[in-house]
Backbone as JSON Lines, residues from 0, in Angstrom:
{"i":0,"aa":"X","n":[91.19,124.17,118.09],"ca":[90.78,125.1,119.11],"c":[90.12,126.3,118.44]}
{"i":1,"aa":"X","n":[88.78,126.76,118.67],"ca":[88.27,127.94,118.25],"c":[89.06,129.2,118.34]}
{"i":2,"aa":"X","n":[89.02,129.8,117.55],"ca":[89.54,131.43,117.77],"c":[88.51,132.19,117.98]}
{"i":3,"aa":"X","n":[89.3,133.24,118.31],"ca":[87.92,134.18,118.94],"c":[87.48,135.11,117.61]}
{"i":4,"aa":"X","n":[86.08,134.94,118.27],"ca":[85.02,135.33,117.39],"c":[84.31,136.25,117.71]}
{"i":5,"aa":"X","n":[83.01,137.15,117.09],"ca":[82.12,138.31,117.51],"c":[80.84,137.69,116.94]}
{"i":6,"aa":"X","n":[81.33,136.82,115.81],"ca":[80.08,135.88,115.97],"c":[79.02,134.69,116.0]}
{"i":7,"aa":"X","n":[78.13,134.38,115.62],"ca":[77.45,133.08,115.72],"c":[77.49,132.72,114.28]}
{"i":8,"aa":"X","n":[78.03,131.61,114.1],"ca":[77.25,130.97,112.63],"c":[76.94,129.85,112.89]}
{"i":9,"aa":"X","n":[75.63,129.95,111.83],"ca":[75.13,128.93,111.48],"c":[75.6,127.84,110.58]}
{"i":10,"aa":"X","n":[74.36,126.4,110.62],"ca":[75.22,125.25,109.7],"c":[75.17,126.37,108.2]}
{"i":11,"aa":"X","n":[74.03,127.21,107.79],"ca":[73.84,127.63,106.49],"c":[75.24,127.95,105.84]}
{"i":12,"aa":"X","n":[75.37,129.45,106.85],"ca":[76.63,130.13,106.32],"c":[77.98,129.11,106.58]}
{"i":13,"aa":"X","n":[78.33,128.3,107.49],"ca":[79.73,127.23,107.42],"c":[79.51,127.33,105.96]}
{"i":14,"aa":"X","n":[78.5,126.56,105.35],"ca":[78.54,125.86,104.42],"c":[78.56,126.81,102.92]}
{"i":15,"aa":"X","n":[78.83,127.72,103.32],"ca":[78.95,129.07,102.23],"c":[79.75,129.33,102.23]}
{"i":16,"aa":"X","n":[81.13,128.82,103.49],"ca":[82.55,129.29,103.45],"c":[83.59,128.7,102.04]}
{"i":17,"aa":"X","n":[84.37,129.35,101.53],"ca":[85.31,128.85,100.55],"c":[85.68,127.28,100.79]}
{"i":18,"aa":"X","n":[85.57,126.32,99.77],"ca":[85.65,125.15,100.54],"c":[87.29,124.67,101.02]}
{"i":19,"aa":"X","n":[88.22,125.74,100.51],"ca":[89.79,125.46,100.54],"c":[90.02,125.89,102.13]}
{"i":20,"aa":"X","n":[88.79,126.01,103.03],"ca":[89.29,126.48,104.3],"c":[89.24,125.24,105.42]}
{"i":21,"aa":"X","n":[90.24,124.5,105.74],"ca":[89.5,123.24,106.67],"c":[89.21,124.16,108.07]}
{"i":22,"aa":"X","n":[87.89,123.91,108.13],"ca":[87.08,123.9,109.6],"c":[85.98,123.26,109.84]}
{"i":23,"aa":"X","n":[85.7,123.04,111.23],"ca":[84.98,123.26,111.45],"c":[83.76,123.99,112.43]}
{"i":24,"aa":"X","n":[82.24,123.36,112.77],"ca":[81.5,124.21,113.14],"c":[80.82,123.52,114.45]}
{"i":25,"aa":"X","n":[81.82,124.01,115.47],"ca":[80.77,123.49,116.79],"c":[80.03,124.72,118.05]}
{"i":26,"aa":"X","n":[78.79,124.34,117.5],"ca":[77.67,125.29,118.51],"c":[78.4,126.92,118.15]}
{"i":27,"aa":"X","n":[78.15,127.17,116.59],"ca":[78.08,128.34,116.16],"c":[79.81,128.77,116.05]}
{"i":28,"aa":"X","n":[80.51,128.47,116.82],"ca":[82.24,128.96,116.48],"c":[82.56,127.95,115.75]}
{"i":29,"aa":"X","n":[83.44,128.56,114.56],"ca":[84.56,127.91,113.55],"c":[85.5,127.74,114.04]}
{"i":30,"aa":"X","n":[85.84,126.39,114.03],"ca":[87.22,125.77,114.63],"c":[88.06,125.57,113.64]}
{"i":31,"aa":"X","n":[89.02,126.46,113.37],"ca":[90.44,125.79,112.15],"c":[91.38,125.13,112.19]}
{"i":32,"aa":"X","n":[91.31,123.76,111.67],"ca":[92.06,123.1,111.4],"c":[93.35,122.8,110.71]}
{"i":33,"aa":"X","n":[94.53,122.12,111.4],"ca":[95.95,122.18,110.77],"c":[95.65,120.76,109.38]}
{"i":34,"aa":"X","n":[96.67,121.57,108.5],"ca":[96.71,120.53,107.58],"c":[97.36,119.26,108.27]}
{"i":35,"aa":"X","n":[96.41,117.95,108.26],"ca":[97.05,116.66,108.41],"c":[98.7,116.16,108.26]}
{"i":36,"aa":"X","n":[99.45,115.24,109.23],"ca":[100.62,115.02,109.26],"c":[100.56,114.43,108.01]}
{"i":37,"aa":"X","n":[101.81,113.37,107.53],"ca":[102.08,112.6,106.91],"c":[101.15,110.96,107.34]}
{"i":38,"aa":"X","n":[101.83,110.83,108.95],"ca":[101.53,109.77,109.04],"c":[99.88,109.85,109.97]}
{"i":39,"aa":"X","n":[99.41,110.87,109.83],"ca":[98.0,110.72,110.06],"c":[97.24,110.27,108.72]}
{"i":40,"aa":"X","n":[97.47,111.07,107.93],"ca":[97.16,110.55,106.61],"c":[97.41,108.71,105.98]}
{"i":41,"aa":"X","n":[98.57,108.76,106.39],"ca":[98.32,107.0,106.39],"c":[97.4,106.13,106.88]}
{"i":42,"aa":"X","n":[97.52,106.55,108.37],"ca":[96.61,105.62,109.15],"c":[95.15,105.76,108.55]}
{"i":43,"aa":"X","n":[94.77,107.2,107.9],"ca":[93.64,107.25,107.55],"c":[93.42,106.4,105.98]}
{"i":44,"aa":"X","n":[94.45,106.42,105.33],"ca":[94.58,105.78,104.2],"c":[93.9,104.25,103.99]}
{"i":45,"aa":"X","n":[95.18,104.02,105.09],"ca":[94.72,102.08,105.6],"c":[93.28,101.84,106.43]}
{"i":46,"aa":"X","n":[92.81,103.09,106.89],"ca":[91.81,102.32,107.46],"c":[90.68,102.7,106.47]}
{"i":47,"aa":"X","n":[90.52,103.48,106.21],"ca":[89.5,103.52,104.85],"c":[89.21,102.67,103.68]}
{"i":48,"aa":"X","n":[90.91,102.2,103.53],"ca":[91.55,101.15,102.67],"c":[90.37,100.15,102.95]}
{"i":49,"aa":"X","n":[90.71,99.42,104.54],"ca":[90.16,98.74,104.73],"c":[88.51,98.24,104.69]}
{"i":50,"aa":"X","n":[88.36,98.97,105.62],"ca":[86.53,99.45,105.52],"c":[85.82,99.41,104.0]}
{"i":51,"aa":"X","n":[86.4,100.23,103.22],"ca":[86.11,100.52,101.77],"c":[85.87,99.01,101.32]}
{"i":52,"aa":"X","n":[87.01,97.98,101.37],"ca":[87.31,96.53,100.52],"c":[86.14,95.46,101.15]}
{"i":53,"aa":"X","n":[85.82,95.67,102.83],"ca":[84.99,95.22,103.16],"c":[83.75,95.18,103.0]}
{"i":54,"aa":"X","n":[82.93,96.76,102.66],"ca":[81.81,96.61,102.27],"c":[81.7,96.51,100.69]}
{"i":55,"aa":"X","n":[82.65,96.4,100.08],"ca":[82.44,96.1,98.91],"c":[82.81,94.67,98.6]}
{"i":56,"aa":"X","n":[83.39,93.76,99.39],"ca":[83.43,92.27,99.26],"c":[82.02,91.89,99.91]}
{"i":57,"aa":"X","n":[81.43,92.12,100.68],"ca":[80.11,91.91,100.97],"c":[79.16,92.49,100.33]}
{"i":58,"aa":"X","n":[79.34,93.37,99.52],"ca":[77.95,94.15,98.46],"c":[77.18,95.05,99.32]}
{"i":59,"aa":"X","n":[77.57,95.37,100.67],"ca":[76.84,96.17,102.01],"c":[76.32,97.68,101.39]}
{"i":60,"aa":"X","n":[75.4,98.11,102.35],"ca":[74.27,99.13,101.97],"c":[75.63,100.3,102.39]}
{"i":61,"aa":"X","n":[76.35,100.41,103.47],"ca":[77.17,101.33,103.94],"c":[77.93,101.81,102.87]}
{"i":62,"aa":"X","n":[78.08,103.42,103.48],"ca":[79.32,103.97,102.64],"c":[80.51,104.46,103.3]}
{"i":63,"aa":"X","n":[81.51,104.78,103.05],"ca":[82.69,105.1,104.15],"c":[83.22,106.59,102.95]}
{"i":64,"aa":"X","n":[83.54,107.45,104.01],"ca":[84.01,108.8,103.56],"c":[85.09,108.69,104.44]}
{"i":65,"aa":"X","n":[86.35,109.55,103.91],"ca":[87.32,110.43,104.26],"c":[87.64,111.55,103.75]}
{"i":66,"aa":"X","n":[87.8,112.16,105.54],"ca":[88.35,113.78,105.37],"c":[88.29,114.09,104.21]}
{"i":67,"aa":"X","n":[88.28,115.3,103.37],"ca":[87.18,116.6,103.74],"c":[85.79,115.82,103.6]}
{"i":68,"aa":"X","n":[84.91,115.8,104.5],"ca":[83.84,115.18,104.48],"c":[82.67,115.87,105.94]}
{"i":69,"aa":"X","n":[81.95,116.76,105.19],"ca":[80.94,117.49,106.45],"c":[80.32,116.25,107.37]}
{"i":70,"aa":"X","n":[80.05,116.27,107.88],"ca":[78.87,115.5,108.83],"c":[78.15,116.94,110.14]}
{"i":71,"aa":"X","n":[76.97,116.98,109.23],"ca":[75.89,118.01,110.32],"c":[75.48,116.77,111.32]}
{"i":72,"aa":"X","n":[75.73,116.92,112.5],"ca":[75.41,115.72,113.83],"c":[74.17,116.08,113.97]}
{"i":73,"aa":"X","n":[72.65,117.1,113.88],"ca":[71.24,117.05,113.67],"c":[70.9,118.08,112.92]}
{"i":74,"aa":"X","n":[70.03,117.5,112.05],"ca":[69.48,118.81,111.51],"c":[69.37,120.01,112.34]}
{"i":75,"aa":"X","n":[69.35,121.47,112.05],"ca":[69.15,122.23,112.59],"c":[69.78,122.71,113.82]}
{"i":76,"aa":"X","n":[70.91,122.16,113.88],"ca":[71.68,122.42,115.18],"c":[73.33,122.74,114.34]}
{"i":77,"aa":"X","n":[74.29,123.83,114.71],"ca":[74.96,124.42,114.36],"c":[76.14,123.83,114.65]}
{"i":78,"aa":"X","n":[76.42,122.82,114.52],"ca":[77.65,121.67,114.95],"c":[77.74,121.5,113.56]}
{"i":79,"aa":"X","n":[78.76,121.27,112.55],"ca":[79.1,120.74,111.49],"c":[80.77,120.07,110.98]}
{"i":80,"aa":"X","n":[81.08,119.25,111.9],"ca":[82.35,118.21,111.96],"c":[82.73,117.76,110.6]}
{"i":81,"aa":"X","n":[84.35,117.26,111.08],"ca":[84.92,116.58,109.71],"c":[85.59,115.48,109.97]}
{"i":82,"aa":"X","n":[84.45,114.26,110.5],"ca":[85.58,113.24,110.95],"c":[86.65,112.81,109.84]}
{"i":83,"aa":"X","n":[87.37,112.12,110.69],"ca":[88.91,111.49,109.62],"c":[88.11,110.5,108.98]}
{"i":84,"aa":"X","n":[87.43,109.57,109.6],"ca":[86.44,108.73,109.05],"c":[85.27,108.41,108.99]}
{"i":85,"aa":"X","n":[84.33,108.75,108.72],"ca":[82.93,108.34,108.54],"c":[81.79,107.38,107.46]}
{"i":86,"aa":"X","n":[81.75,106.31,108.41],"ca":[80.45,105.23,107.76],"c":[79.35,105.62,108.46]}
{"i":87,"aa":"X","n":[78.85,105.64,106.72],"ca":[76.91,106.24,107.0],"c":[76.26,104.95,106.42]}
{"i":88,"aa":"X","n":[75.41,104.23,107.31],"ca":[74.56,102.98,106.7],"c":[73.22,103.36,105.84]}
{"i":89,"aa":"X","n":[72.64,104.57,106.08],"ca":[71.5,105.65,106.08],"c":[71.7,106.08,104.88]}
{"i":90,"aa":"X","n":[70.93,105.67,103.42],"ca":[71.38,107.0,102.21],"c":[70.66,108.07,102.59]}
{"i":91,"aa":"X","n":[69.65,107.73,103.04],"ca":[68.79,109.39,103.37],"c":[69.09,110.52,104.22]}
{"i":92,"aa":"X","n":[70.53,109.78,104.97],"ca":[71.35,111.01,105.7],"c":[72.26,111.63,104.43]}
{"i":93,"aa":"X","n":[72.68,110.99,103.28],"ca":[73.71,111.75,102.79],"c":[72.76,113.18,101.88]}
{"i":94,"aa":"X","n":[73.28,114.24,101.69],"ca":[73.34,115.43,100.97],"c":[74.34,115.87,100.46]}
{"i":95,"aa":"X","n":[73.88,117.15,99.57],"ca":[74.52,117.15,98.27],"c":[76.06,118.05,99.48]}
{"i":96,"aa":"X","n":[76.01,118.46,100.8],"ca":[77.23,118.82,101.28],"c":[77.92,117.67,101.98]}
{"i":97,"aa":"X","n":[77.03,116.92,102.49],"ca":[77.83,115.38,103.4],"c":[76.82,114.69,103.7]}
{"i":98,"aa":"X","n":[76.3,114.54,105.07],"ca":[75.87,114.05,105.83],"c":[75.14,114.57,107.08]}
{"i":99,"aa":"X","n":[74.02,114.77,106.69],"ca":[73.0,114.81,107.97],"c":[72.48,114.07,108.81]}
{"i":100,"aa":"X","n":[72.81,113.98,109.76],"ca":[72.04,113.12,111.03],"c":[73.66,112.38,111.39]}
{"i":101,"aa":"X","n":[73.66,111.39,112.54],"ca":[74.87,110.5,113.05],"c":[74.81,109.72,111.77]}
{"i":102,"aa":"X","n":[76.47,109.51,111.82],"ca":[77.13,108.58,111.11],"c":[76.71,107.29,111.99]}
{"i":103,"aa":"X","n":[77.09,106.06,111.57],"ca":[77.17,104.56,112.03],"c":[78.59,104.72,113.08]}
{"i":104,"aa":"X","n":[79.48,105.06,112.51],"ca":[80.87,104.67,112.66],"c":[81.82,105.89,112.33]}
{"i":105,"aa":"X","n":[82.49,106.63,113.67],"ca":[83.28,107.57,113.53],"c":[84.55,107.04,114.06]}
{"i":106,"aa":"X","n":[85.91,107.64,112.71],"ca":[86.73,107.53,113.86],"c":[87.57,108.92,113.99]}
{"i":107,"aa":"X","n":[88.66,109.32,114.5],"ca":[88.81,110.33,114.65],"c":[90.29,109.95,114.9]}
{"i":108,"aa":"X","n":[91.56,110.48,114.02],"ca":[92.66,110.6,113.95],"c":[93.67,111.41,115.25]}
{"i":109,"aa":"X","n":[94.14,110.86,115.99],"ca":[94.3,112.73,116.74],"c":[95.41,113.54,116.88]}
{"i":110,"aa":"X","n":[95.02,114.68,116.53],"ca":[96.35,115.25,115.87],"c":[96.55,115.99,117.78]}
{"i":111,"aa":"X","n":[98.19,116.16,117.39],"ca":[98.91,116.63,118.64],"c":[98.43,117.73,119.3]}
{"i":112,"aa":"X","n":[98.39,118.99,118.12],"ca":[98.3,120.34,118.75],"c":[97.11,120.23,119.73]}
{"i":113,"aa":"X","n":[95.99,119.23,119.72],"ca":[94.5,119.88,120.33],"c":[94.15,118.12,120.92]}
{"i":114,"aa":"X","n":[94.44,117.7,121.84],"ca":[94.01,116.34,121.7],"c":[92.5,116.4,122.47]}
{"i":115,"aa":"X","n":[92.58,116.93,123.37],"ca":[91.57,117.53,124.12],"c":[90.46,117.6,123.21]}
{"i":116,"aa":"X","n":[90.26,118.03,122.1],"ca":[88.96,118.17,120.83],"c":[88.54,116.57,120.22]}
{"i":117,"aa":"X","n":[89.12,115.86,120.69],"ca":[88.9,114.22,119.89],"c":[88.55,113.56,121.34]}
{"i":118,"aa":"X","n":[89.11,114.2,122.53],"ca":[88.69,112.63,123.49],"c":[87.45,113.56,124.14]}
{"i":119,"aa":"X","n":[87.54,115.13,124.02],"ca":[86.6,115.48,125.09],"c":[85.03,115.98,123.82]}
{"i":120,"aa":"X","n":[85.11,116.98,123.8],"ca":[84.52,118.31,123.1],"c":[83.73,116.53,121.71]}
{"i":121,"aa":"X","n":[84.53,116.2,120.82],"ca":[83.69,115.52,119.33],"c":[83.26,114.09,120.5]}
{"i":122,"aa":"X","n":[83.68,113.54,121.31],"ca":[83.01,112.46,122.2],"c":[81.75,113.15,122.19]}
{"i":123,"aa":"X","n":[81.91,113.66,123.29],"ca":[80.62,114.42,123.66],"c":[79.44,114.73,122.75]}
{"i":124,"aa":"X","n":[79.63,115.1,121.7],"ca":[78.88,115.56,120.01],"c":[78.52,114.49,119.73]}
{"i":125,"aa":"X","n":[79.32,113.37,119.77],"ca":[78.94,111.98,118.91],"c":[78.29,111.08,119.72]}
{"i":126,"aa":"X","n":[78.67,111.43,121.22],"ca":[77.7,110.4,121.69],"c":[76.39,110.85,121.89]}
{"i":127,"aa":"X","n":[76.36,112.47,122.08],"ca":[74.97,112.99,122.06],"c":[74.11,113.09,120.86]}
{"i":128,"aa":"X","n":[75.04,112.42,119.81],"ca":[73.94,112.71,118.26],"c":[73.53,110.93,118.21]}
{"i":129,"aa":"X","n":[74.53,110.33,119.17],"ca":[73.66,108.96,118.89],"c":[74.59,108.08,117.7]}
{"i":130,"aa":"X","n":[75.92,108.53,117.3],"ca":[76.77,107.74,116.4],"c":[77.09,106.74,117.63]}
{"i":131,"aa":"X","n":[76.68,105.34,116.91],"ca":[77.0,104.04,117.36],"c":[78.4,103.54,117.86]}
{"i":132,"aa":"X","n":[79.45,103.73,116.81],"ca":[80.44,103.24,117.62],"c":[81.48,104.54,117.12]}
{"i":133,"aa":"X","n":[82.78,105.1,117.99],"ca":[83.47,106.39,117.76],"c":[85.16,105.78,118.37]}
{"i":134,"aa":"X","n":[85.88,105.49,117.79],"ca":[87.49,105.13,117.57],"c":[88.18,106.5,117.72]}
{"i":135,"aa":"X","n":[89.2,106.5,118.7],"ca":[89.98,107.44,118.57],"c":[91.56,106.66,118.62]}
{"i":136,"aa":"X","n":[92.21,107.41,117.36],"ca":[93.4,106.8,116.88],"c":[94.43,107.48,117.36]}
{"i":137,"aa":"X","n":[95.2,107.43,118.5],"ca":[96.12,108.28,119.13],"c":[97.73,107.75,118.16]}
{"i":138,"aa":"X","n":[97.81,107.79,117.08],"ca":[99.51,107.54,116.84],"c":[100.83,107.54,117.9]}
{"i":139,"aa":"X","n":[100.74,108.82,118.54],"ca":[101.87,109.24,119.76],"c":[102.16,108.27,120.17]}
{"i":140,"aa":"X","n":[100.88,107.75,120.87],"ca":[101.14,106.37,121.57],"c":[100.71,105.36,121.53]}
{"i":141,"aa":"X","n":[100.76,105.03,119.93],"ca":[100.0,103.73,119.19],"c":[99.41,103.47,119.68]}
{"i":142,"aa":"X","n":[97.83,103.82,120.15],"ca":[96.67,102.98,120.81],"c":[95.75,103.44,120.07]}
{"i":143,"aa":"X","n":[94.7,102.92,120.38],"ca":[93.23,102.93,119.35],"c":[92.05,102.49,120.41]}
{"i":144,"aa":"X","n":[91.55,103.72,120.91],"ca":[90.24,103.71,122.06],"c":[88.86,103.35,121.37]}
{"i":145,"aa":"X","n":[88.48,102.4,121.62],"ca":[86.64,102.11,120.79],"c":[85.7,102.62,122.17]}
{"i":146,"aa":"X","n":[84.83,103.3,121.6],"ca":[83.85,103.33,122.41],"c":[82.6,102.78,121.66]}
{"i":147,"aa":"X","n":[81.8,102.08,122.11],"ca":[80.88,101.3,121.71],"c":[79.45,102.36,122.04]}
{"i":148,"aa":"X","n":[78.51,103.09,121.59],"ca":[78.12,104.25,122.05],"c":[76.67,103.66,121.73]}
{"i":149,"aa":"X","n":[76.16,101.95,121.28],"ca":[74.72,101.86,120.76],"c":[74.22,101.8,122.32]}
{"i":150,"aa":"X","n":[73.5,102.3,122.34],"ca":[72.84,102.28,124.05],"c":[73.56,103.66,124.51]}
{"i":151,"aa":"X","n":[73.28,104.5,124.23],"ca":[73.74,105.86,125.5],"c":[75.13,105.09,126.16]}
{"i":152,"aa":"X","n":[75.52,104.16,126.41],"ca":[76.42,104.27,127.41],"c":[78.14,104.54,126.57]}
{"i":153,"aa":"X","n":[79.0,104.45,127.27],"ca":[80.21,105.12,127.08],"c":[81.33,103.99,126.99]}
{"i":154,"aa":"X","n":[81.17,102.17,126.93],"ca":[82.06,101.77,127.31],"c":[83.23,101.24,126.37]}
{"i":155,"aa":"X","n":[84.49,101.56,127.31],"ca":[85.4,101.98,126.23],"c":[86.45,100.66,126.53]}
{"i":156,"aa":"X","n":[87.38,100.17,125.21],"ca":[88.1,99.22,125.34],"c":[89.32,99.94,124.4]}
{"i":157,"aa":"X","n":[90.22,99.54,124.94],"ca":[92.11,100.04,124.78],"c":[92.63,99.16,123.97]}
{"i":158,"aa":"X","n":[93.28,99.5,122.83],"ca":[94.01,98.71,121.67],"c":[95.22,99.36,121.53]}
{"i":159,"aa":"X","n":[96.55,98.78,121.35],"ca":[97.61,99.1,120.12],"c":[97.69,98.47,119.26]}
{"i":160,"aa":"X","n":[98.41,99.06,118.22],"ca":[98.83,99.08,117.48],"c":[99.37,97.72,116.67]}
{"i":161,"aa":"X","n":[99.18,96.96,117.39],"ca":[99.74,95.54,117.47],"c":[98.31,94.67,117.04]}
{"i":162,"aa":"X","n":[97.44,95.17,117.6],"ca":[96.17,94.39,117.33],"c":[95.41,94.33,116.39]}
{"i":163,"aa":"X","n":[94.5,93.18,116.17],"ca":[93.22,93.43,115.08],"c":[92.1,93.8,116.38]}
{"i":164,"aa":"X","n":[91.67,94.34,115.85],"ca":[90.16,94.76,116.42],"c":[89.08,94.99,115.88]}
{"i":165,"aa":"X","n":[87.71,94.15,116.65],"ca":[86.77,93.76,116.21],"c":[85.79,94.83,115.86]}
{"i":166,"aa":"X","n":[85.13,95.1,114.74],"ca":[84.24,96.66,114.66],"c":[83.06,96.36,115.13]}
{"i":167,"aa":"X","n":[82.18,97.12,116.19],"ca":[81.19,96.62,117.05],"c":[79.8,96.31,115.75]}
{"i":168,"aa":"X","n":[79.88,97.86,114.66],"ca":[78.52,97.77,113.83],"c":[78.33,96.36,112.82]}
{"i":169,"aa":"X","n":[79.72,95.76,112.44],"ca":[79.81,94.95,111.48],"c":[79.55,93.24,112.65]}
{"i":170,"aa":"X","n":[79.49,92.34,111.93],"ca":[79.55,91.0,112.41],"c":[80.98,90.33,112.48]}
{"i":171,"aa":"X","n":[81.36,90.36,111.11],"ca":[83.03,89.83,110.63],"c":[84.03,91.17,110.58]}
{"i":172,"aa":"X","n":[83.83,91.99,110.72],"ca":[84.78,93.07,110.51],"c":[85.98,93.29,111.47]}
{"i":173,"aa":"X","n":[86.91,93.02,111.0],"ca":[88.48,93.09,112.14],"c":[89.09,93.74,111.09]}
{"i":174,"aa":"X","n":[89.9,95.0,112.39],"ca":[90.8,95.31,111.93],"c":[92.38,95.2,112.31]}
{"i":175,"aa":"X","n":[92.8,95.0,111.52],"ca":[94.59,94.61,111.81],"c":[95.97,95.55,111.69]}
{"i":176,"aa":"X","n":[95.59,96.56,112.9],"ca":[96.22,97.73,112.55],"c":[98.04,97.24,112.4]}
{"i":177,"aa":"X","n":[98.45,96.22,112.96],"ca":[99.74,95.35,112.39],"c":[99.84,95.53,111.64]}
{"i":178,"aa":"X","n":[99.09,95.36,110.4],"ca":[99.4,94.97,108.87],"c":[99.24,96.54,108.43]}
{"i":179,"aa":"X","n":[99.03,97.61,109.16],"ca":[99.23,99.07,108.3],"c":[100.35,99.07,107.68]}
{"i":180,"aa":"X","n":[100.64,99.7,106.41],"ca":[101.86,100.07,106.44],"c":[102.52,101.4,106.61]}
{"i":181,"aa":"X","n":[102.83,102.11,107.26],"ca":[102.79,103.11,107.86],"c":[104.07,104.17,107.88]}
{"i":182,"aa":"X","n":[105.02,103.27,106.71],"ca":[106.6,103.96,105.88],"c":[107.34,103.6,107.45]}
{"i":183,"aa":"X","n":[108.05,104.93,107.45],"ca":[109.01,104.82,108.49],"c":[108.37,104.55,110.0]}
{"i":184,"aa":"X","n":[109.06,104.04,110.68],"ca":[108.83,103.86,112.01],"c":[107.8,105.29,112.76]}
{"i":185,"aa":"X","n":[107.03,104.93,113.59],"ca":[106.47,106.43,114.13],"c":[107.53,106.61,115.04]}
């Protein structure tokens, strides 16, 4: 959730901030971020895990980042996000701070305090920058929302925790959030 502010920044100055500060930058307000749970950090672990082993058993052009990881959603526009996960197929989007232009593949972890910022406010950002497909990983209540976003449209399919699920950008790509290992019970 933004705090209140007096003023506008830009992507320039975000990117001049100390980098030990997690935020981020949507339409000029800095949004600060809580340090990650335990078991958000897992889920992000295993799924990166995953993704990571896949395009590297296939030799694929894609790269996969996790958190701390910028993504500017258009040049020149003052939005500057930190998904939990981001695959960029594009080298000519990456820079020497992250990533310019839409990712391929966002997903987005969601932490308790703000859930409202992952299903409403970064939807909205990602489907208007044109990122293809955008996962939101609710732990609370083990489900995992895909929205499939190639075509402008919005349509969304419901997973737990129990399932593999198919990744829309890839051909063979399933994931088997079953097989996380995820320590103690959530």
């Amino acid at each position: 959730m933004p705090l209140p502010q007096e003023k506008y920044y830009t992507a320039e100055e975000f990117y001049a901030m100390p980098e030990d500060i997690r935020a981020e930058l949507v339409n000029g307000e800095i949004v600060y971020m809580a340090a990650p749970s335990r078991l958000h950090q897992e889920i992000s672990g295993e799924l990166y895990f995953a993704i990571k082993s896949y395009i590297k058993e296939k030799g694929g052009n894609c790269r996969v980042f996790a958190a701390p990881f910028n993504v500017q959603l258009k040049e020149n526009e003052d939005v500057v996000l930190e998904p939990d996960i981001s695959v960029i197929c594009d080298a000519d989007k990456l820079t020497k701070h992250g990533c310019v232009g839409a990712p391929d593949w966002v997903i987005e972890i969601v932490s308790p305090s703000n859930p409202s910022y992952d299903y409403i406010t970064k939807l909205n950002l990602y489907n208007n920058a044109n990122v293809r497909e955008y996962w939101i990983v609710e732990p609370k209540n083990e489900t995992v929302y895909v929205y499939d976003m190639d075509g402008g449209e919005l349509p969304l399919k419901t997973y737990s925790f129990r399932d593999t699920i198919k990744v829309g950008i890839y051909e063979d790509l399933y994931i088997d959030f079953s097989s996380f290992d995820l320590g103690e019970s959530i």
